[in-house]
C-alpha positions as CSV (number, residue, x, y, z in Angstrom):
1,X,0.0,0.0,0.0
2,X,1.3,3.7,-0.9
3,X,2.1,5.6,2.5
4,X,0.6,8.0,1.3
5,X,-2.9,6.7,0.8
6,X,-4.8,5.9,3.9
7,X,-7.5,3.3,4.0
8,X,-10.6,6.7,4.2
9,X,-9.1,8.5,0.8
10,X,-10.9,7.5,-2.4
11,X,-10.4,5.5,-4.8
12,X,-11.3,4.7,-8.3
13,X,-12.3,1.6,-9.9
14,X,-14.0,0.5,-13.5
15,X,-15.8,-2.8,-12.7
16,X,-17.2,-4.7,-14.8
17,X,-19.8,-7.4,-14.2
18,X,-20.4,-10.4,-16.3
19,X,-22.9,-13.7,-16.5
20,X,-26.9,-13.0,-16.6
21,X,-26.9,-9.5,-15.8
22,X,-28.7,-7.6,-18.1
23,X,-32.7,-7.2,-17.9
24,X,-32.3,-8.5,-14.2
25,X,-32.3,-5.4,-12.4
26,X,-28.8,-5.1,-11.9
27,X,-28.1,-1.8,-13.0
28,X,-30.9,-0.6,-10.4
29,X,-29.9,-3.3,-7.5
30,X,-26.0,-1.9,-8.1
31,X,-27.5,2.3,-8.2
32,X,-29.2,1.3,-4.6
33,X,-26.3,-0.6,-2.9
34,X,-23.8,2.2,-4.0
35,X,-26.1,4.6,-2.7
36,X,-26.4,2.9,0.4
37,X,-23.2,2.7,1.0
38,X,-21.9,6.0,-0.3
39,X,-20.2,5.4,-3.7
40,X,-20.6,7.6,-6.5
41,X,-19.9,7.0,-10.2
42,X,-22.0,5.3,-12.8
43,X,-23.1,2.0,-14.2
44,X,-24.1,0.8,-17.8
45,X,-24.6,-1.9,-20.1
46,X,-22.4,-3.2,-22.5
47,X,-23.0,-4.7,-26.4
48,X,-21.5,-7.9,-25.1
49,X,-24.3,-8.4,-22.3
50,X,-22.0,-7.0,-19.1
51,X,-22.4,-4.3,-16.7
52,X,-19.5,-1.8,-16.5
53,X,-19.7,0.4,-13.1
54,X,-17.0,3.5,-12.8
55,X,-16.9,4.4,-8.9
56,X,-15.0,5.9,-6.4
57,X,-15.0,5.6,-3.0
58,X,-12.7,4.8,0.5
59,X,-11.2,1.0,-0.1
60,X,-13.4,-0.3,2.4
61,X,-16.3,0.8,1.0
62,X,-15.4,-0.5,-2.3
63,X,-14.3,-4.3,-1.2
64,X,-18.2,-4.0,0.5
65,X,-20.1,-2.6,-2.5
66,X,-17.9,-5.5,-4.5
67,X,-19.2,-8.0,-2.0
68,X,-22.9,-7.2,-2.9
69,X,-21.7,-6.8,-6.4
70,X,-21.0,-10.5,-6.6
71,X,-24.5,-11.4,-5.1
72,X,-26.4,-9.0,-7.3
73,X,-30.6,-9.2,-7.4
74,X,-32.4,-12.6,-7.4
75,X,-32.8,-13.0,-10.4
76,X,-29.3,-12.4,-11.8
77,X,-26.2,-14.7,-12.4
78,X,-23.4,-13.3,-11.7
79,X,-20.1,-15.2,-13.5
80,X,-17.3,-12.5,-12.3
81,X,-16.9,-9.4,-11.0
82,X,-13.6,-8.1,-12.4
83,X,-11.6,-4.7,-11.2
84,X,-9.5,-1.9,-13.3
85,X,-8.4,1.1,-13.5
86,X,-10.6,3.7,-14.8
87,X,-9.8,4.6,-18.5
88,X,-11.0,7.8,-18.4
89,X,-10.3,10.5,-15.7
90,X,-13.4,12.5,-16.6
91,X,-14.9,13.2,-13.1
92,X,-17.5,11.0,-12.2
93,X,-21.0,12.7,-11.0
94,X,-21.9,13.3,-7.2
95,X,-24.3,10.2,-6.5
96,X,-24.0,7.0,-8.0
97,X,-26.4,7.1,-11.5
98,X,-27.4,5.0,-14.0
99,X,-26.6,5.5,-17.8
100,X,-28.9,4.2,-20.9
């Protein structure tokens, strides 16, 4: 871990999800959990049937909302929930949305 970086500062993740995850809910189920748990970014769905998320919040916070993440909504299968970096450093919005 960088010294500099303590476990509260924020960090950035792109996530994305893959198995049955689209027209499931999961866009909505992941916009509640991160709001619960105070992450903010976005989430979308992908040609190729995933869900990408772009977030940023304290490490802990992240591992947790990755935690649900990997449960997602009844009626979704989730196959992997894989971390990044964030391509792009545009800055993500103040509450965690979800784009069409």
């Amino acid at each position: 871990m960088d010294p500099l970086i303590t476990p509260g500062d924020p960090v950035e993740y792109r996530i994305t999800v893959t198995g049955r995850v689209q027209g499931v809910g999961y866009r909505w189920f992941a916009r509640e959990t991160a709001r619960s748990l105070g992450v903010v970014g976005w989430t979308r769905n992908m040609p190729d049937g995933s869900v990408v998320l772009e977030v940023m919040a304290p490490r802990h916070v992240i591992a947790r909302f990755v935690a649900e993440l990997q449960t997602g909504p009844p009626a979704a299968e989730v196959a992997e929930v894989r971390l990044g970096d964030r391509e792009e450093r545009t800055p993500l919005p103040d509450r965690f949305i979800v784009l069409r």
